[in-house]
C-alpha positions as CSV (number, residue, x, y, z in Angstrom):
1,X,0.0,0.0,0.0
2,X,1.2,3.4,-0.9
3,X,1.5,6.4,1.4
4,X,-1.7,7.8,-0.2
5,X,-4.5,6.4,1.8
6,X,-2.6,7.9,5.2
7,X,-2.9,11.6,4.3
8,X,-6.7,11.6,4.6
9,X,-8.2,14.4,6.7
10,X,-7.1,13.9,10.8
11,X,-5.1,11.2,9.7
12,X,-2.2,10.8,12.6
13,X,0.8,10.7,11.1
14,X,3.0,9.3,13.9
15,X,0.3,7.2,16.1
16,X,-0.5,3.9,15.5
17,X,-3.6,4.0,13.1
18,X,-5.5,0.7,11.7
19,X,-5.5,1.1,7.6
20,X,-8.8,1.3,7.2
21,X,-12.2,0.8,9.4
22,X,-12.4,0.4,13.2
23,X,-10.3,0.2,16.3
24,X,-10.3,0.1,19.8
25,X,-8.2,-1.7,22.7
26,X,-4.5,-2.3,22.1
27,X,-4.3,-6.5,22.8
28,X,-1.2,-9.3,22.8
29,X,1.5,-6.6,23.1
30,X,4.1,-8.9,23.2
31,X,7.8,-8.6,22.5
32,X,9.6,-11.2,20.3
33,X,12.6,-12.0,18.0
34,X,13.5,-8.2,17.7
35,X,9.3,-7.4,17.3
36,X,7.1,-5.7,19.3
37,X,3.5,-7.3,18.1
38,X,0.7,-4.8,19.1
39,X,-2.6,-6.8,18.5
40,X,-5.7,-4.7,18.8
41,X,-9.9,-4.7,18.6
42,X,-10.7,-4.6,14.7
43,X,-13.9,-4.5,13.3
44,X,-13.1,-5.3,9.4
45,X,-16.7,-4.3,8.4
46,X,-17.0,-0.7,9.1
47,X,-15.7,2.3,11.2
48,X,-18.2,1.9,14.3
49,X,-17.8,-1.1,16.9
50,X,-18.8,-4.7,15.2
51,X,-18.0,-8.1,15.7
52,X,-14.3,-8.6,17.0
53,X,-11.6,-9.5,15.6
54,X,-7.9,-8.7,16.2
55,X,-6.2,-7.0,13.8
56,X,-1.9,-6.8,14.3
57,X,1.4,-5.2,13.8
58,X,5.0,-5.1,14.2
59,X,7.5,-2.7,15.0
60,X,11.4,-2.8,16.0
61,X,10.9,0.4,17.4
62,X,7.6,1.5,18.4
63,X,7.0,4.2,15.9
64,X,7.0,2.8,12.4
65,X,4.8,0.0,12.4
66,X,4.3,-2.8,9.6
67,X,0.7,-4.3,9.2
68,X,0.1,-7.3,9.4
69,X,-3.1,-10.1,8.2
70,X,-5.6,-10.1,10.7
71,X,-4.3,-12.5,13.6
72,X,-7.7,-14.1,15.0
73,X,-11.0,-13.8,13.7
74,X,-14.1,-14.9,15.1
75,X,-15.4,-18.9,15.4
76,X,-18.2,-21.3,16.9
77,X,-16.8,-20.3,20.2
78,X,-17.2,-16.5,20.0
79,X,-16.0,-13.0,18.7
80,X,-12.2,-12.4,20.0
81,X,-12.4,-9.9,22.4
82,X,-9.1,-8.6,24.3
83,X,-6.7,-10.0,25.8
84,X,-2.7,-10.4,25.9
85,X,0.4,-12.5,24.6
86,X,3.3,-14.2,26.4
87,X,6.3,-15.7,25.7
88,X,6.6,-19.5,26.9
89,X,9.9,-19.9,27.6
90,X,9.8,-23.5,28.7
91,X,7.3,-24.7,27.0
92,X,5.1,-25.2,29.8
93,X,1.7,-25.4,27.9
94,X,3.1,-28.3,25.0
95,X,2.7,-26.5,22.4
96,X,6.4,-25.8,20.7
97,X,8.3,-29.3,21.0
98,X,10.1,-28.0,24.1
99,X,10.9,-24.8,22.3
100,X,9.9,-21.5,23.5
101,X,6.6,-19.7,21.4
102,X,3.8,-17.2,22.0
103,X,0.6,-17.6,23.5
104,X,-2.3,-15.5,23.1
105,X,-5.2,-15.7,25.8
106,X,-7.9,-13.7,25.2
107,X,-11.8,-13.8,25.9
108,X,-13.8,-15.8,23.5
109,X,-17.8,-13.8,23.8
110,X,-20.6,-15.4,22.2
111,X,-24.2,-16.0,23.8
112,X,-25.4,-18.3,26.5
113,X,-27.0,-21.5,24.7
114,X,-29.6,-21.7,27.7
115,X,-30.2,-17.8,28.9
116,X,-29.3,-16.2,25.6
117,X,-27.2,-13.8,28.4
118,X,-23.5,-12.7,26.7
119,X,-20.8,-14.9,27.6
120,X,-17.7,-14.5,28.3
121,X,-14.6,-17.2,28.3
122,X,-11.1,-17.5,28.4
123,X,-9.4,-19.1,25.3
124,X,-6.0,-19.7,23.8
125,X,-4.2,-19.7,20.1
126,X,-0.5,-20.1,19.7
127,X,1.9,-19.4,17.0
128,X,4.7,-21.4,15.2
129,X,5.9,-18.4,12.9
130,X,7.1,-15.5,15.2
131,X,2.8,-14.5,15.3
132,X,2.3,-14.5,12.0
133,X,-0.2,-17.2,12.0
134,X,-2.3,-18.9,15.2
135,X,-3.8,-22.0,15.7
136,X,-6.9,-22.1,18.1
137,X,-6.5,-24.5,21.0
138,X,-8.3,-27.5,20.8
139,X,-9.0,-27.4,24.5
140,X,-10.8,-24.0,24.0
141,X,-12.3,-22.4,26.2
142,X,-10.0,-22.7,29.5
143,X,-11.4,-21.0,31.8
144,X,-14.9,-19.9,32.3
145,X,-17.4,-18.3,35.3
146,X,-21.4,-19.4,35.2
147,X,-22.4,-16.4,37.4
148,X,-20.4,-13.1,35.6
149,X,-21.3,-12.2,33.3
150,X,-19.0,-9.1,32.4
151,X,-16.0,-11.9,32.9
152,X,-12.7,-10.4,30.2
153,X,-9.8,-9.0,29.4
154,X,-7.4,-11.5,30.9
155,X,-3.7,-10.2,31.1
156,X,-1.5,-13.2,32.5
157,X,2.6,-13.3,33.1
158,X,5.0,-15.5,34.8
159,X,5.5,-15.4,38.9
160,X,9.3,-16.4,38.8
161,X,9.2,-17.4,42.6
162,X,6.2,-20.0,42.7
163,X,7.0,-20.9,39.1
164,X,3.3,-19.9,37.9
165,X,1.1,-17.9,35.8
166,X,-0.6,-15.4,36.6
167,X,-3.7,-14.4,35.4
168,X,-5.6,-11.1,36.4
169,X,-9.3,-10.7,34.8
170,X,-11.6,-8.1,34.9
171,X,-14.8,-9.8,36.3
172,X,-17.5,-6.7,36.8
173,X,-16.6,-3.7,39.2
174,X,-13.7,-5.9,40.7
175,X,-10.8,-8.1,39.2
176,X,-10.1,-11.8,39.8
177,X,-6.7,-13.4,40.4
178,X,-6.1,-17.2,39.1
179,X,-2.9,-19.0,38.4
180,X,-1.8,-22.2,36.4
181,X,1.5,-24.0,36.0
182,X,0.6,-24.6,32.2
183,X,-2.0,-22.0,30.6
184,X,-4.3,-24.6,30.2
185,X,-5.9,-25.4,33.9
186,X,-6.5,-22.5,36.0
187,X,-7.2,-22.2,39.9
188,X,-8.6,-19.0,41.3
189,X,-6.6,-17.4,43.8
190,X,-8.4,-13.8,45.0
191,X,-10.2,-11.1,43.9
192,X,-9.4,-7.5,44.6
193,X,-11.6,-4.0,43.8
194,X,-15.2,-4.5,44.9
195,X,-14.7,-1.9,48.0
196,X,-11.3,-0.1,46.7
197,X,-10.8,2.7,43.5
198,X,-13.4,4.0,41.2
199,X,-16.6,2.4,40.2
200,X,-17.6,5.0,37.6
201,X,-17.9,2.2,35.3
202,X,-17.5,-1.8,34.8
203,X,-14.0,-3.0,35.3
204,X,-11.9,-3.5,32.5
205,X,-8.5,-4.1,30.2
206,X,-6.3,-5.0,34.2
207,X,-3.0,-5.4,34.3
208,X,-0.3,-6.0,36.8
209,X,3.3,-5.2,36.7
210,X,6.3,-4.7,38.8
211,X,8.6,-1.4,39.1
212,X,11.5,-0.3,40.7
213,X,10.8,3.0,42.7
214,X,13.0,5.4,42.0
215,X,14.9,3.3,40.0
216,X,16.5,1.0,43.0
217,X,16.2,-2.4,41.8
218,X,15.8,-3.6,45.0
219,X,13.0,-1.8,46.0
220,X,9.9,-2.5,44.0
221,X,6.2,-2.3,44.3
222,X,3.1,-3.5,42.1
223,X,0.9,-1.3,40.4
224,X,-2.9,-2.7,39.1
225,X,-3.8,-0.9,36.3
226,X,-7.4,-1.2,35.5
227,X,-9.5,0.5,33.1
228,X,-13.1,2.1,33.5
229,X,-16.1,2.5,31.2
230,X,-18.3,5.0,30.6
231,X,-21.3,6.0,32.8
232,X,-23.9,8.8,31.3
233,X,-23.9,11.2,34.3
234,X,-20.2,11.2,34.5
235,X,-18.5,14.0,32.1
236,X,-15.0,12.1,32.0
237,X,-16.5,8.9,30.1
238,X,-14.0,6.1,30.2
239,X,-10.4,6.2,31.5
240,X,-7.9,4.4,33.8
241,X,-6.8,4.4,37.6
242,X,-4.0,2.9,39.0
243,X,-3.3,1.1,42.0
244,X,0.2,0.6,44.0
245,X,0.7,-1.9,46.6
246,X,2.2,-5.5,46.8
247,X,1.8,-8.9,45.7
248,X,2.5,-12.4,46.5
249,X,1.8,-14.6,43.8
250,X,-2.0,-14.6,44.5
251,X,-2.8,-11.8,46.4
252,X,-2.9,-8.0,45.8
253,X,-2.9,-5.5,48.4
254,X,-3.0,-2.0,47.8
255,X,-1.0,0.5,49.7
256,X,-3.8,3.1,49.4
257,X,-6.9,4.1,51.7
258,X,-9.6,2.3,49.5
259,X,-11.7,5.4,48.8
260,X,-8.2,6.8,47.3
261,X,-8.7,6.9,43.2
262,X,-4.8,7.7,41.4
263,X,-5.4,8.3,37.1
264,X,-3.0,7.1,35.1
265,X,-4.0,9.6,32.7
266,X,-5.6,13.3,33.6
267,X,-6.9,13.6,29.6
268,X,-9.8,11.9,28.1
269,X,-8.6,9.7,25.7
270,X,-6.4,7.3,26.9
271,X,-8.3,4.0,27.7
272,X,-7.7,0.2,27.9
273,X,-4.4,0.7,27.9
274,X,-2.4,-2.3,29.0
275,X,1.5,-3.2,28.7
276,X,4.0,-5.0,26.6
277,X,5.0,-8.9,28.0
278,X,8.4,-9.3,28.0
279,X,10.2,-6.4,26.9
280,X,12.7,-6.4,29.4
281,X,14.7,-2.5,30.1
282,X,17.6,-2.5,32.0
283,X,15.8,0.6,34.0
284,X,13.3,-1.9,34.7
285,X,10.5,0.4,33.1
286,X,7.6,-1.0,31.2
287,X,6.3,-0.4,27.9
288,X,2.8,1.2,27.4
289,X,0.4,2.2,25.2
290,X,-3.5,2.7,25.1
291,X,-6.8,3.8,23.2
292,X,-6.7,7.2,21.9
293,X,-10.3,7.5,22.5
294,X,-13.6,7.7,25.2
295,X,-16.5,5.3,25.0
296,X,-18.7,8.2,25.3
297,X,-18.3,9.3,21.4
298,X,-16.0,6.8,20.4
299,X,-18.5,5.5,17.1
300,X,-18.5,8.8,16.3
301,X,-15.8,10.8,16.0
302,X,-15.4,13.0,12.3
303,X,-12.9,10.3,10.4
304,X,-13.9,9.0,7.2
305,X,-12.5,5.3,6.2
306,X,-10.5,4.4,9.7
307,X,-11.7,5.2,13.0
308,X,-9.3,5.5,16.6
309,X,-5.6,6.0,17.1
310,X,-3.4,4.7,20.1
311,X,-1.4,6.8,22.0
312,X,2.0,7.4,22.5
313,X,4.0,4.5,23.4
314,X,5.0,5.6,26.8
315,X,7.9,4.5,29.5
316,X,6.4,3.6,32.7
317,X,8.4,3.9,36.2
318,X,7.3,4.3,40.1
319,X,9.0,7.9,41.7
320,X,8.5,8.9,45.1
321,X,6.9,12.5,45.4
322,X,4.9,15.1,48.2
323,X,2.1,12.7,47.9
324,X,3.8,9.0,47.9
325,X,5.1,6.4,45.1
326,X,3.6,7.8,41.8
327,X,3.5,6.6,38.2
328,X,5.8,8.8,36.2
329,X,5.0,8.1,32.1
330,X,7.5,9.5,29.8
331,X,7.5,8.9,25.6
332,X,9.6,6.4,24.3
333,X,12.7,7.6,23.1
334,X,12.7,5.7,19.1
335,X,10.2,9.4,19.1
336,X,13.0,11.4,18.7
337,X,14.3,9.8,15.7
338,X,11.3,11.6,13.7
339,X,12.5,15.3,14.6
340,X,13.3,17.3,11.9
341,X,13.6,21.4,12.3
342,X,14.2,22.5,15.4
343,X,13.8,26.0,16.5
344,X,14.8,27.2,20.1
345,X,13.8,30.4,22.3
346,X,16.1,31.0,25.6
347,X,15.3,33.2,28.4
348,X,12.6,35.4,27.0
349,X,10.0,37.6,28.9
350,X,6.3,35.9,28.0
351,X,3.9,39.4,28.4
352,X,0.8,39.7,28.0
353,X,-0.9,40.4,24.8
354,X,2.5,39.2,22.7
355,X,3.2,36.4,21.1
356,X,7.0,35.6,20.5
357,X,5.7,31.7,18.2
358,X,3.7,34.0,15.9
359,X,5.3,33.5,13.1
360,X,5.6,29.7,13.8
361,X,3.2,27.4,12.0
362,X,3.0,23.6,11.9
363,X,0.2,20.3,12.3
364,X,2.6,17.8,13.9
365,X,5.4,18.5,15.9
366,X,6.9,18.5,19.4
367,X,7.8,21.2,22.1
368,X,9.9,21.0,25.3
369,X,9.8,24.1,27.3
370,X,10.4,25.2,30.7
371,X,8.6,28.5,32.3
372,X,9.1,30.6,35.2
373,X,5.6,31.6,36.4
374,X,6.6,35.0,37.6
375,X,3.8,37.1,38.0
376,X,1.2,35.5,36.0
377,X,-1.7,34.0,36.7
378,X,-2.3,31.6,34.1
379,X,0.5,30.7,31.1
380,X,0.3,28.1,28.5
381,X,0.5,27.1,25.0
382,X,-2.4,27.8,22.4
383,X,-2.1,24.9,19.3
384,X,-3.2,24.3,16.1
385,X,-4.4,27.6,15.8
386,X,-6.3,30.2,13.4
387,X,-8.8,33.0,14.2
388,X,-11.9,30.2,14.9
389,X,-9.8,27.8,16.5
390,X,-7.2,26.6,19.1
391,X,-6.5,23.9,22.0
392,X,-4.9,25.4,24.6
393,X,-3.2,23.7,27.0
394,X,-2.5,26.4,30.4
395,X,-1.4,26.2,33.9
396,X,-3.6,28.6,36.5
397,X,-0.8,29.3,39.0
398,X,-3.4,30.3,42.0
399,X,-5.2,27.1,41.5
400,X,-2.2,25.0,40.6
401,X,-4.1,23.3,37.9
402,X,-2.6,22.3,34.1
403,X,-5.8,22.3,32.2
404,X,-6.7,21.5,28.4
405,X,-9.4,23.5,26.7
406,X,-10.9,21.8,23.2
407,X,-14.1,23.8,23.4
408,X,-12.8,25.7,20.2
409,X,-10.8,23.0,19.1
410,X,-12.3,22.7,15.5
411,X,-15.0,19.8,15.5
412,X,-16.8,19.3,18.4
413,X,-20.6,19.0,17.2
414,X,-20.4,15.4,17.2
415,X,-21.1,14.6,21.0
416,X,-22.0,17.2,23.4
417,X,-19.7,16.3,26.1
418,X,-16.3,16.8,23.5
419,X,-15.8,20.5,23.8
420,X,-14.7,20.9,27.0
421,X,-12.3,22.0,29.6
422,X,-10.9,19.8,31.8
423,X,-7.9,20.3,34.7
424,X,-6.0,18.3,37.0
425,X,-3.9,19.7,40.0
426,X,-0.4,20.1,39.2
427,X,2.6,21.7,41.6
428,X,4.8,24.1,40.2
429,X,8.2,23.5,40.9
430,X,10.2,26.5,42.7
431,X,7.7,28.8,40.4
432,X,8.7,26.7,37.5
433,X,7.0,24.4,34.5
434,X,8.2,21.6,32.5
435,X,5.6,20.5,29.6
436,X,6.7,18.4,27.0
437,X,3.9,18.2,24.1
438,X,3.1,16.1,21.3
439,X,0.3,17.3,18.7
440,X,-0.8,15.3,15.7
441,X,-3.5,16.0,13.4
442,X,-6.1,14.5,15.6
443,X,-5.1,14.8,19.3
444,X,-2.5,16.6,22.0
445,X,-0.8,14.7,24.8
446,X,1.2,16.2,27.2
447,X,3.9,14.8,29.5
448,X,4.0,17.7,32.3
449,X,7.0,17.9,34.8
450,X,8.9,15.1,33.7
451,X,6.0,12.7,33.3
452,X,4.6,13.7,36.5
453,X,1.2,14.2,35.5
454,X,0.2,13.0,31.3
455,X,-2.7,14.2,29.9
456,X,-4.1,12.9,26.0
457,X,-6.8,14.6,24.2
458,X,-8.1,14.1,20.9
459,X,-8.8,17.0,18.5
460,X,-10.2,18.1,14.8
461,X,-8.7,20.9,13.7
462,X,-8.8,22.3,10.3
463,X,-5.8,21.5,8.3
464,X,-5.2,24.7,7.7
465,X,-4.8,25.8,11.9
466,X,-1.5,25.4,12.1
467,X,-0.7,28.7,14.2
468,X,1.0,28.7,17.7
469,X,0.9,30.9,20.4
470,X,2.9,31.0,23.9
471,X,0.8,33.0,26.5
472,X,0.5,35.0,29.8
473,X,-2.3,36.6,31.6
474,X,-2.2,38.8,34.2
475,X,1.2,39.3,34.3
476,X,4.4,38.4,33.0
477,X,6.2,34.7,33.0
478,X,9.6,34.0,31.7
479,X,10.4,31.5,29.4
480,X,13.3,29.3,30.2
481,X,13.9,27.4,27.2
482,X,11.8,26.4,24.2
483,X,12.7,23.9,21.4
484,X,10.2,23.1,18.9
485,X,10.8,20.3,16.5
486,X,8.6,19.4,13.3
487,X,8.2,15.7,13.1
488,X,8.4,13.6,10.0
489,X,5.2,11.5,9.0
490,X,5.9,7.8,10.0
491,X,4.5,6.7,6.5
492,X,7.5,7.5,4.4
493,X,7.3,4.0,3.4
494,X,4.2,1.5,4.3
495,X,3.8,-1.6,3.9
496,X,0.1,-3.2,4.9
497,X,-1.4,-6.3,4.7
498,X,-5.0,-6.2,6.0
């Protein structure tokens, strides 16, 4: 496929995009031979939600991705609904002749023969040819529950100590724990969730990984990451919380009050986000990346012959701040590799009413800056702009808040609950902020104060906004530093096989 079909109108041009018709939660992310597989939701007959399937990709570097066939499709068990990809290093399930291979487990959802309730059971496929094709187990389904039915989304690894997997599985407003020495049979082990965190929504998309905090290898915690869906009467739709606390091969306890809710992201479109099996960093972060989108207007955002991005591939680590062990998400770093101009501004007074980027104009690119508050009250960064639109993305200094505003952010008609403002409390440090932003020509995300706080937006500009502005009000700020990069399209060659 030529680069053609990727320069329609809000086409990303450095996230992860399916060629043509829908997407939704990133699945499998699994590290291989030299590949990072990203498997994700794909309805191959049209750009709203429809039966699942799970389209797939490879990448050596998380930013230029190759397409691959569809990798499961649906049969008499069920639509393929989400689910991850390990490594079997020993062979434990039979499958590879002693030889290590992937496994995919993932929720197999059909209807109940007898209540003709949806139902909702755990499967398996494995590979021979580094994921490029999967044969379903015979065995399928593995694991099943008669009474849930909202019973998905299983995301399993291997426990080193007791020489197990692990399998955490969303299983309604709570998650379930179960382990198994082989993939195959599964023993329940706990549940954790039905008094703790957010219940905005049904549980979904969990996963559970280990970190170093503060990057001391010998002293790590466990952070649950589980995903929420939308509820009418609550403006943020879907999005994800985090947990930190400990576990011991079965159990999960968090380290939290349990009426204590921690985002992973502060935007609202970052959802079902889940991480990568086995792609071991010698800082011991993890590899991320999730939905660019929000259940609430998901079907029906303004795109033509594809529908949803992902986000940024992201870094993941634990740092210890004013208010305890945080997640800190920073952009992976193969990002950088797609900068192209770079323009810089040092140590220049921001003043109300004038605009030092005015003569800057661009539809993807990156900025790192660092501002001295001064006397302002509020200072920020307005994007893709013209005279009828802009994001802007602003810090109020009394409230210490970073905010994103989309109400004028180009198309918005399409769902009443898309133009909006939304803020999260931020703490400037010594008077000072760091942002580090990423716009494409669909969305914003913004990595504030080293990761500290990461908030993702979509967006639907006009092409032709491409202005910039850097802003005070009520007084003046100084910038710091300012480096603005245009990024390179990652389509400069494409190669697609759906």
């Amino acid at each position: 496929m030529n680069a053609t079909p990727y320069l329609e109108k809000y086409r990303s041009q450095f996230h992860f995009t399916p060629p043509a018709n829908w997407m939704n939660d990133p699945n499998g992310m699994v590290y291989w031979d030299g590949e990072y597989h990203l498997f994700y939701q794909y309805h191959p007959g049209g750009t709203t939600w429809g039966p699942m399937h799970w389209g797939h990709a490879v990448s050596t570097d998380l930013t230029h991705w190759e397409h691959l066939p569809m990798a499961l499709k649906p049969d008499r068990h069920g639509q393929i609904f989400s689910g991850c990809a390990v490594v079997d290093w020993e062979d434990s399930s039979g499958f590879f002749a002693g030889s290590p291979g992937l496994v995919a487990v993932f929720t197999h959802a059909d209807q109940h023969p007898d209540t003709d309730r949806p139902r909702q059971r755990q499967s398996l496929a494995y590979s021979l040819d580094k994921g490029r094709t999967w044969t379903m187990y015979d065995g399928n389904p593995v694991l099943s529950h008669e009474q849930l039915t909202d019973f998905r989304d299983p995301k399993v690894f291997w426990y080193a100590p007791n020489r197990t997997w692990v399998m955490v599985i969303a299983a309604g407003d709570r998650v379930l724990f179960y382990t198994s020495p082989d993939l195959k049979a599964w023993a329940y082990a706990s549940e954790f969730g039905a008094e703790e965190g957010s219940h905005d929504g049904v549980w979904e998309c969990p996963d559970l990984i280990e970190l170093p905090v503060d990057g001391q290898a010998d002293r790590t915690r466990w952070v649950l990451i589980v995903s929420i869906g939308d509820r009418p009467e609550c403006p943020e739709g879907s999005r994800t919380q985090y947990f930190v606390g400990s576990f011991d091969g079965s159990r999960f306890t968090s380290d939290a009050q349990p009426e204590a809710v921690l985002w992973l992201d502060h935007g609202r479109d970052n959802y079902a986000g889940v991480t990568w099996s086995d792609a071991n960093r010698a800082d011991g972060g993890r590899l991320f990346i999730g939905w660019m989108s929000n259940w609430k207007y998901a079907n029906l955002t303004p795109t033509d012959s594809w529908r949803s991005a992902m986000t940024l591939p992201r870094v993941m680590s634990l740092k210890t701040g004013p208010s305890g062990v945080r997640l800190v998400q920073e952009p992976v770093s193969g990002l950088q590799k797609l900068r192209r101009e770079e323009r810089q501004w040092e140590n220049v007074p921001v003043t109300p009413g004038i605009n030092i980027l005015s003569s800057e104009k661009s539809g993807t690119f990156e900025i790192e800056c660092e501002l001295e508050l001064g006397s302002a009250t509020e200072v920020g960064l307005k994007l893709r702009q013209s005279e009828s639109e802009e994001t802007v993305v602003g810090y109020n200094a009394s409230a210490q808040t970073l905010f994103i505003d989309r109400t004028r952010s180009g198309e918005t008609g399409f769902h009443a609950a898309f133009g909006c403002r939304h803020e999260a409390p931020l703490e400037a440090r010594e008077g000072r902020l760091k942002l580090r932003l990423f716009v494409d020509h669909a969305s914003v995300e913004v990595f504030a104060n080293d990761g500290e706080l990461v908030m993702t937006d979509q967006i639907f500009p006009d092409p032709g906004s491409t202005g910039l502005e850097l802003y005070a009000l009520g007084g003046e700020a100084r910038l710091i530093s300012l480096r603005l990069y245009e990024l390179n399209s990652v389509y400069s060659a494409v190669t697609a096989g759906i």
